[in-house]
C-alpha positions as CSV (number, residue, x, y, z in Angstrom):
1,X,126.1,141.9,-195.8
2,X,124.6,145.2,-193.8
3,X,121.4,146.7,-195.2
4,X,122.7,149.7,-193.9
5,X,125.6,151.4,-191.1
6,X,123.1,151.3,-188.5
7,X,122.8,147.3,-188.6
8,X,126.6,147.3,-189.2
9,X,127.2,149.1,-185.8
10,X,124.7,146.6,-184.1
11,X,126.7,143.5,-185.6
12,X,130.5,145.2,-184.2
13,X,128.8,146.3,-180.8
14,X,127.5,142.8,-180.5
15,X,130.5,141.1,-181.5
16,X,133.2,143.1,-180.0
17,X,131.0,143.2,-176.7
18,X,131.6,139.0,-177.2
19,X,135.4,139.6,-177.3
20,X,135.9,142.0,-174.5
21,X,133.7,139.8,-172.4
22,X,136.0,136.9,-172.8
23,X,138.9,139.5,-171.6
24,X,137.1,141.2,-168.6
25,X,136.5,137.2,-167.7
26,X,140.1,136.4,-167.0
27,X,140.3,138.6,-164.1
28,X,137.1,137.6,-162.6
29,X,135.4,134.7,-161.2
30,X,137.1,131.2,-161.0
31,X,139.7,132.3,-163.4
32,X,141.1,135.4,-161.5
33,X,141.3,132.7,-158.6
34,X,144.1,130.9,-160.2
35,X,145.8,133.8,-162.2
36,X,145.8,135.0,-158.2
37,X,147.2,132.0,-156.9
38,X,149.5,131.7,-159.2
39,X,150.9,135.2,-158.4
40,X,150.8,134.5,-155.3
41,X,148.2,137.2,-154.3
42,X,146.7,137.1,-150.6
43,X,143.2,137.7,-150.3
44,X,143.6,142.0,-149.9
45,X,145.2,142.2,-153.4
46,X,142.6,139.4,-154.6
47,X,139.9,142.1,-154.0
48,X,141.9,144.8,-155.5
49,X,142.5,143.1,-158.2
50,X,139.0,142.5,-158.7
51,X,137.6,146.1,-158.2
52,X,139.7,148.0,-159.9
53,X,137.9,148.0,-163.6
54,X,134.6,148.8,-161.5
55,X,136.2,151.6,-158.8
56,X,138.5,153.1,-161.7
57,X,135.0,153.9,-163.2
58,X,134.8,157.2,-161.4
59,X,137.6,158.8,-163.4
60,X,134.9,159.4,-166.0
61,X,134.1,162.5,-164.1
62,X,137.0,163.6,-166.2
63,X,136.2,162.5,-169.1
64,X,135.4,166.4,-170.4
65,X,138.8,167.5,-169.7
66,X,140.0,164.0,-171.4
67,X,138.1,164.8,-174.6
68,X,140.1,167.9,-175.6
69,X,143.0,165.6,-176.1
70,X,141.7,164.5,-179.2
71,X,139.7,165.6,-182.7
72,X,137.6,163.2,-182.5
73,X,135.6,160.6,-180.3
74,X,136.9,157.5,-182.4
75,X,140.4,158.8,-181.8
76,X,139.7,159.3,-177.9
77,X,137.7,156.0,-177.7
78,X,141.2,153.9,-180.4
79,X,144.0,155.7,-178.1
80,X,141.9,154.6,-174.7
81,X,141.7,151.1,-175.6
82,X,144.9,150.8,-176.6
83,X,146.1,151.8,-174.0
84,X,144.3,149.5,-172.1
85,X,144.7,146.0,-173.6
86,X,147.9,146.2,-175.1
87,X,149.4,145.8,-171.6
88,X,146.9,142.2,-170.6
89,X,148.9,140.9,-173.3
90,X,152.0,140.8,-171.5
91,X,150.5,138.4,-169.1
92,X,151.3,135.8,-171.6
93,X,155.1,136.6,-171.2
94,X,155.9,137.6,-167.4
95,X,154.1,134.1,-167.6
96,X,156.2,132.5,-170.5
97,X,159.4,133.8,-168.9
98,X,158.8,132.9,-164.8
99,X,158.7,136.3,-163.9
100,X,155.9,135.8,-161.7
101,X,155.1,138.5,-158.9
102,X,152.2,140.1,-157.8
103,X,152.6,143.4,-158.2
104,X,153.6,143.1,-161.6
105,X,149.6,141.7,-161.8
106,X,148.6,144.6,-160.0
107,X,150.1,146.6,-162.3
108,X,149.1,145.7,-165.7
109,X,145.0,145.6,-163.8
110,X,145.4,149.1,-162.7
111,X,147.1,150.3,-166.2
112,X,143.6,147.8,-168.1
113,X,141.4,149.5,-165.3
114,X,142.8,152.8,-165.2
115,X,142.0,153.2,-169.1
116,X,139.2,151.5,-169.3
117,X,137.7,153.4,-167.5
118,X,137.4,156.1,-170.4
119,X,136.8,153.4,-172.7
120,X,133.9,152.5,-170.9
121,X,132.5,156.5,-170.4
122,X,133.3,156.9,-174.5
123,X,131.5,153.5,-175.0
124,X,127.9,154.2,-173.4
125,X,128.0,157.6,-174.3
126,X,128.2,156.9,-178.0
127,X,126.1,153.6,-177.9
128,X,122.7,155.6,-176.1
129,X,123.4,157.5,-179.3
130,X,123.5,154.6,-181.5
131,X,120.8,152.4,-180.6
132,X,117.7,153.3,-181.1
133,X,115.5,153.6,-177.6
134,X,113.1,151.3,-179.1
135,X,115.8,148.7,-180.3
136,X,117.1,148.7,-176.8
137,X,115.2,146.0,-175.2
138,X,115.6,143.6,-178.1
139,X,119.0,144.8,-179.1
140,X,120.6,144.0,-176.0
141,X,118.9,140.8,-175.0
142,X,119.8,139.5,-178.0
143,X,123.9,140.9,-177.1
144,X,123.9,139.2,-173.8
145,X,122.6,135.9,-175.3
146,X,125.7,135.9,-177.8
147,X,128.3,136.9,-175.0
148,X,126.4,134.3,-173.1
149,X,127.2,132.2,-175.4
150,X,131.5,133.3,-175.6
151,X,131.1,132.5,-171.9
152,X,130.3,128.8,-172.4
153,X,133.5,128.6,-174.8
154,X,135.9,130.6,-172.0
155,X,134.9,128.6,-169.0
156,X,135.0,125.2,-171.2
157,X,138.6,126.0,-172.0
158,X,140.2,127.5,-169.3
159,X,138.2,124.8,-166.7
160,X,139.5,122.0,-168.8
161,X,143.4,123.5,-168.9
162,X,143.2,124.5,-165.1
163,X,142.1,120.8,-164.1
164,X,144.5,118.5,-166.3
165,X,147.3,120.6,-166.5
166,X,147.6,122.5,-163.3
167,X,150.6,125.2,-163.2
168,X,152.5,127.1,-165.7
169,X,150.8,125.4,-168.8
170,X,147.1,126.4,-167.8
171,X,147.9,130.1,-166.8
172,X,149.9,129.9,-170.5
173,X,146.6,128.6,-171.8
174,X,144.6,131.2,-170.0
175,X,146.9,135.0,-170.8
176,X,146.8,133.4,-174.2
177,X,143.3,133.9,-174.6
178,X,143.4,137.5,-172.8
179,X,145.5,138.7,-175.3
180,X,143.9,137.5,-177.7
181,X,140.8,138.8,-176.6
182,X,142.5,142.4,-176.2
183,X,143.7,142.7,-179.5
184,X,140.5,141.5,-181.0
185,X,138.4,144.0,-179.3
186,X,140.7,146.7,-180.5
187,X,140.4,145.6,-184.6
188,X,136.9,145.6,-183.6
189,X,136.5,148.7,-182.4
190,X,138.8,150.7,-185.3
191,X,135.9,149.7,-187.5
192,X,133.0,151.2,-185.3
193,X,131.0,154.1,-186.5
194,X,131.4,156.4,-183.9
195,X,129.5,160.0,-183.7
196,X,131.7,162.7,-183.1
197,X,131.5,164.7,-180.2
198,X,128.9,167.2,-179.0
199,X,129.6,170.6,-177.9
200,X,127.9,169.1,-174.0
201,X,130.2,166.7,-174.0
202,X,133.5,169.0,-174.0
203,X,132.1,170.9,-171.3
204,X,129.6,168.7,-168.8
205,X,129.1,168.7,-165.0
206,X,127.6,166.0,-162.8
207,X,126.0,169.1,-160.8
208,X,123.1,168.8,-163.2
209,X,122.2,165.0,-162.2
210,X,123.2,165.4,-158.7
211,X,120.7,168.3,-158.5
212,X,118.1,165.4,-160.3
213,X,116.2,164.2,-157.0
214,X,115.2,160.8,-159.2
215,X,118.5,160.1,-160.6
216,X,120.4,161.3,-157.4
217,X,118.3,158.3,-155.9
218,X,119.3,155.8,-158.3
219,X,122.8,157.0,-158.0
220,X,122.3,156.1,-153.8
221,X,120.8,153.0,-154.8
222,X,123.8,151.6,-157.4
223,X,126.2,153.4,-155.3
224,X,125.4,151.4,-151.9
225,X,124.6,147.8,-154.7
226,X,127.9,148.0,-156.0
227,X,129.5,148.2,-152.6
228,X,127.7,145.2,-151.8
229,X,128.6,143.4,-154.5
230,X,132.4,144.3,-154.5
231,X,132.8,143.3,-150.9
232,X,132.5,140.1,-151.1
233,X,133.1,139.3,-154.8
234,X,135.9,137.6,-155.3
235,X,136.0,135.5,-152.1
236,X,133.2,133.0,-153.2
237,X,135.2,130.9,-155.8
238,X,138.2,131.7,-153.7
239,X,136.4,130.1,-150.7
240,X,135.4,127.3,-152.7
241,X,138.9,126.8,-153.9
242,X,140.9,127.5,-150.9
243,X,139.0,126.2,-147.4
244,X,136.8,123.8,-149.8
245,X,138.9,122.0,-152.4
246,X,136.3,122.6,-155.2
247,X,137.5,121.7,-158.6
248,X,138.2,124.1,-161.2
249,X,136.3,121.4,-164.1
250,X,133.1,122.0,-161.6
251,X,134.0,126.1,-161.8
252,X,133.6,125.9,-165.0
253,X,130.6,123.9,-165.5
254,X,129.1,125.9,-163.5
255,X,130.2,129.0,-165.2
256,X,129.0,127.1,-168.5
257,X,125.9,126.3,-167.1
258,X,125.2,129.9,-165.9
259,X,125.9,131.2,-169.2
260,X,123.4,128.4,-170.9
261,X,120.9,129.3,-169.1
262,X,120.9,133.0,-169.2
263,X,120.7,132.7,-172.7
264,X,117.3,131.5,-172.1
265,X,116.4,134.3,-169.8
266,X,117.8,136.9,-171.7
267,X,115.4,135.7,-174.4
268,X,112.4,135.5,-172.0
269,X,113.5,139.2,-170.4
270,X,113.8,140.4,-174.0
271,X,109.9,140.0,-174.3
272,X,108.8,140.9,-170.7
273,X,111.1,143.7,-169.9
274,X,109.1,145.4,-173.2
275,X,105.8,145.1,-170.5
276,X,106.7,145.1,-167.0
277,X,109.9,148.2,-167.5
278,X,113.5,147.7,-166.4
279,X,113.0,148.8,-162.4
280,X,110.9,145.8,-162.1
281,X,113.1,143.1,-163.6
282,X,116.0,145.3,-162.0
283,X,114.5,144.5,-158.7
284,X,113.5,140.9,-159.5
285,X,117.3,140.2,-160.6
286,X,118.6,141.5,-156.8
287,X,116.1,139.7,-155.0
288,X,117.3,136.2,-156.8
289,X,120.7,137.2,-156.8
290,X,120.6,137.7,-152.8
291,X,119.3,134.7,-152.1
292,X,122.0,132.4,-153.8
293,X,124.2,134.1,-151.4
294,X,122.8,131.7,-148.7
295,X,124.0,128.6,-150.8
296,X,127.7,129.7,-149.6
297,X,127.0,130.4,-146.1
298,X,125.1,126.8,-145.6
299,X,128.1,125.2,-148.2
300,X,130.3,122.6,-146.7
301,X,132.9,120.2,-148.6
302,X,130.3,117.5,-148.7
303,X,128.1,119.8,-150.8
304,X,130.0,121.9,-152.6
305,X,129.4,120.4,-155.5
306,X,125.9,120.7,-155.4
307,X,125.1,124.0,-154.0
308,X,128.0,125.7,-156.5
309,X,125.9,124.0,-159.1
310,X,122.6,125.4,-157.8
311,X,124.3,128.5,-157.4
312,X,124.6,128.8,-161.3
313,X,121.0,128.1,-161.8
314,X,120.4,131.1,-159.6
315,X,122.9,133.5,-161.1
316,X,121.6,133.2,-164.3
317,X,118.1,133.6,-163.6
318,X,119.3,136.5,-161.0
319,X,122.1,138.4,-162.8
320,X,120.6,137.9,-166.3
321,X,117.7,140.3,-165.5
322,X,120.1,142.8,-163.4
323,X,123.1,142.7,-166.6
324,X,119.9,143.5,-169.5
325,X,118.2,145.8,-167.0
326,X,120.5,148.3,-165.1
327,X,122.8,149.5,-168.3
328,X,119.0,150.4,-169.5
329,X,117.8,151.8,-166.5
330,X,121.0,154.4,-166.5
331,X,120.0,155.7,-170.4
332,X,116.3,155.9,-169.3
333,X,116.9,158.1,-166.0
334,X,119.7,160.2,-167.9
335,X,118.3,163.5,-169.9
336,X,120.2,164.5,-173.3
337,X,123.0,165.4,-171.5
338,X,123.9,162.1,-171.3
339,X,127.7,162.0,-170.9
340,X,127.2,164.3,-167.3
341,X,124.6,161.7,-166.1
342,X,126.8,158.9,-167.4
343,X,129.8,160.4,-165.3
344,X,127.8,160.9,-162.5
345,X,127.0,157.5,-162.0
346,X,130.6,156.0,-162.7
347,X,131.5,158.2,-159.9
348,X,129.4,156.8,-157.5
349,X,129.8,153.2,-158.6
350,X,133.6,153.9,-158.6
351,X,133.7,155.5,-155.2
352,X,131.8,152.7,-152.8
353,X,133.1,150.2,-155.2
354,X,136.3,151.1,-154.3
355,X,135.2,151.1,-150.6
356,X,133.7,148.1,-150.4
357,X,137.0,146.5,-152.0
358,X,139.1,147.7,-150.1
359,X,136.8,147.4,-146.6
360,X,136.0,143.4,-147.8
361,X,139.9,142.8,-148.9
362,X,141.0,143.8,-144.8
363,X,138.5,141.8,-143.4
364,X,139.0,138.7,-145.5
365,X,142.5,139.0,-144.5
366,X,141.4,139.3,-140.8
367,X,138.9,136.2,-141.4
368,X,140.4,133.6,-143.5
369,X,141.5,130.8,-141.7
370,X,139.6,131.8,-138.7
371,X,136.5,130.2,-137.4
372,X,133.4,131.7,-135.9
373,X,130.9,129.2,-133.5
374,X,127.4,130.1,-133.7
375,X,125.2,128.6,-131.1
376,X,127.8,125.9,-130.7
377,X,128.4,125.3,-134.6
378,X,131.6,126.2,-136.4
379,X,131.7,128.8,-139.5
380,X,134.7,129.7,-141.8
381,X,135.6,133.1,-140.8
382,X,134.9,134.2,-144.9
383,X,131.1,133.3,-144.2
384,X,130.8,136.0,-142.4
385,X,131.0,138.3,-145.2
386,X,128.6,136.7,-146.8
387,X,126.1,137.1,-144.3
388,X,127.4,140.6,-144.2
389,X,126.3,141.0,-148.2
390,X,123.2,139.2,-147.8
391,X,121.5,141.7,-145.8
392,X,123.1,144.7,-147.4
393,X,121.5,143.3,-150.8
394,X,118.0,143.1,-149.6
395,X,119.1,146.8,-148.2
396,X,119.5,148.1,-151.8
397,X,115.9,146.6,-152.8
398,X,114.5,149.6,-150.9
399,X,116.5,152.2,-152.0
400,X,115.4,150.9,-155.2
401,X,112.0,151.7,-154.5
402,X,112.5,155.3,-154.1
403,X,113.9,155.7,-158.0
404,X,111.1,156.4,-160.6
405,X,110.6,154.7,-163.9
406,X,108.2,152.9,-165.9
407,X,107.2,149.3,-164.6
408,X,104.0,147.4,-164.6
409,X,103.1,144.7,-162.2
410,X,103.3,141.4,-163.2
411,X,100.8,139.1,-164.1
412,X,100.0,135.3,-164.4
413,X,96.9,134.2,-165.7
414,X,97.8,130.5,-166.3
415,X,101.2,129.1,-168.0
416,X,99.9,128.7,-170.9
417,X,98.8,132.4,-171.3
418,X,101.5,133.6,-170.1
419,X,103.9,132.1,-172.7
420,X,101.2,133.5,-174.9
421,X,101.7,137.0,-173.2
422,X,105.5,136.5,-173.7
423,X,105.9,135.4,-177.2
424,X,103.2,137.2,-178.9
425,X,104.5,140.3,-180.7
426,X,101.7,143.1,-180.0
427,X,102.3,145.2,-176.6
């Protein structure tokens, strides 16, 4: 079936990548809105919730110390996992049995998050040593088409279930599929090919890329992004949902959609990232991605519809380029020592994650329900936030300046030599 262990190793990371997406997606997006409101959450513990597999990141700065637990690195990167999805599958019974509270969700996201987080350090570590650096570009385009593609299936199910039967049965439907994600990815993983560790891995320090004036830039610039992001992120479907009355079957179509359509521009950035370099799609992804932010601060309930579904258009074409760009960016900014520099930046995406969390979840609470006039004109209080994010995005656009890497202007000389340009297989 596998010419050799290296394509083997491609097909599993590929694959299992497909699974755990389909996990990390039931406790995000439209779907952690109703496992929320279904617990009962209010909007602090909504953003919790949400930022706690991103914020928990930062415990990779132990990861060294975490390493001489175990002989090897499959064993360290088996015993995290399990650790970490076993517990998602008891969703499916505090749901089965009514024993519905919201700490209990809490709980079992902190325990996913809290070991995930070495997963996750374990993970990139060993996959910048499996993937070739020339495979990269192609390699993961072609990854984030297929779990692209295991989106599509997720929001089609779980859309469906949460729109014709609302309650207990579609929150069934829903942990049923988390914990069948969770065990999948762990088979999965027990069949990886995993190196074993390297004598800088035992014993790294983040005082080698903090002391790196390029990466320490890059670290300001994803640090300060992923505070952006996780201020704000769980309150769009939420506001949709809650102060808008939007459907779960349009959620999910727009979901759907998103994912149908990044599949086509992970296929179009597989060729151009090759010429133009990941800072430049990087930067091209936030710029599109900050601009669909405006869709909910102009979004009323007589265009919901429409400017959710316009919002999926431009979070595919935005997001697609940052998801196949950044992960790349971090290996080619990070020396050899790849586990310190890998750390280093879990840290700082953990830390103002965190922040941002915890600063949006206080606010929302503070702002939902409330309006705000403007010249006269009325604003739910949760738009506010948005406007907040909008500016802070375009704000990480120029720190992203200041990081060094290869990029090439871009270049149209006519559509029809530029799909030449794109498709043609010579650099």
């Amino acid at each position: 079936m596998f010419r050799d262990s290296y394509d083997k190793n491609k097909f599993l990371i590929t694959v299992e990548g497909m699974s755990a997406n389909m996990l990390s997606l039931g406790i995000q997006g439209f779907a952690l809105t109703a496992l929320a409101l279904y617990f009962k959450c209010e909007p602090f513990w909504i953003s919790v919730i949400t930022t706690l597999p991103l914020g928990l990141q930062l415990l990779q700065i132990f990861l060294g110390t975490y390493y001489k637990f175990f002989k090897t690195k499959k064993r360290a990167l088996l015993f995290s996992a399990a650790a970490a999805r076993i517990p998602m599958c008891f969703l499916f019974f505090i749901v089965l049995f009514d024993k519905i509270d919201y700490r209990l969700l809490v709980g079992i996201v902190f325990i996913y998050s809290f070991f995930s987080a070495f997963v996750s350090g374990i993970w990139t570590s060993s996959v910048g040593d499996i993937i070739k650096k020339e495979d990269r570009g192609t390699f993961f385009s072609r990854r984030f088409t297929l779990i692209s593609m295991s989106t599509v299936v997720f929001s089609y199910i779980v859309s469906k279930a949460l729109n014709y039967t609302p309650g207990k049965t579609s929150i069934l439907v829903l942990t049923f599929i988390i914990a069948i994600a969770a065990i999948t990815t762990l088979i999965l993983l027990y069949f990886h090919e995993i190196p074993n560790f390297k004598e800088s891995q035992i014993s790294f320090s983040i005082k080698k890329p903090l002391k790196d004036s390029n990466f320490f830039n890059f670290l300001m610039f994803i640090a300060m992004w992923n505070f952006s992001i996780e201020f704000t992120k769980p309150y769009f479907y939420y506001f949709a949902v809650v102060d808008l009355n939007a459907s779960y079957n349009i959620l999910g179509l727009s979901s759907s959609l998103t994912a149908i359509l990044s599949i086509i521009a992970f296929f179009i950035y597989g060729k151009l990232v090759q010429r133009i370099g990941y800072k430049k799609l990087l930067s091209f992804g936030i710029g599109v991605s900050s601009y669909v932010v405006i869709f909910y601060f102009l979004m009323t309930k007589e265009t919901v519809n429409s400017l959710i579904m316009l919002d999926a258009i431009g979070s595919a074409v935005g997001w697609s380029a940052i998801n196949l760009s950044l992960f790349s960016l971090l290996l080619e900014l990070s020396s050899p020592d790849r586990d310190s520099y890998t750390a280093a930046y879990s840290l700082s995406v953990g830390v103002l994650g965190l922040t941002g969390a915890f600063l949006g979840g206080y606010l929302a609470n503070f702002l939902h329900g409330k309006t705000i006039l403007i010249f006269g004109d009325s604003y739910a209080g949760l738009k506010l936030m948005f406007f907040i994010s909008l500016f802070l995005r375009f704000y990480c656009m120029l720190l992203l300046t200041k990081v060094r890497a290869y990029q090439k202007s871009l270049y149209y000389p006519g559509l029809y030599p530029s799909i030449i340009y794109l498709l043609r297989n010579r650099r």
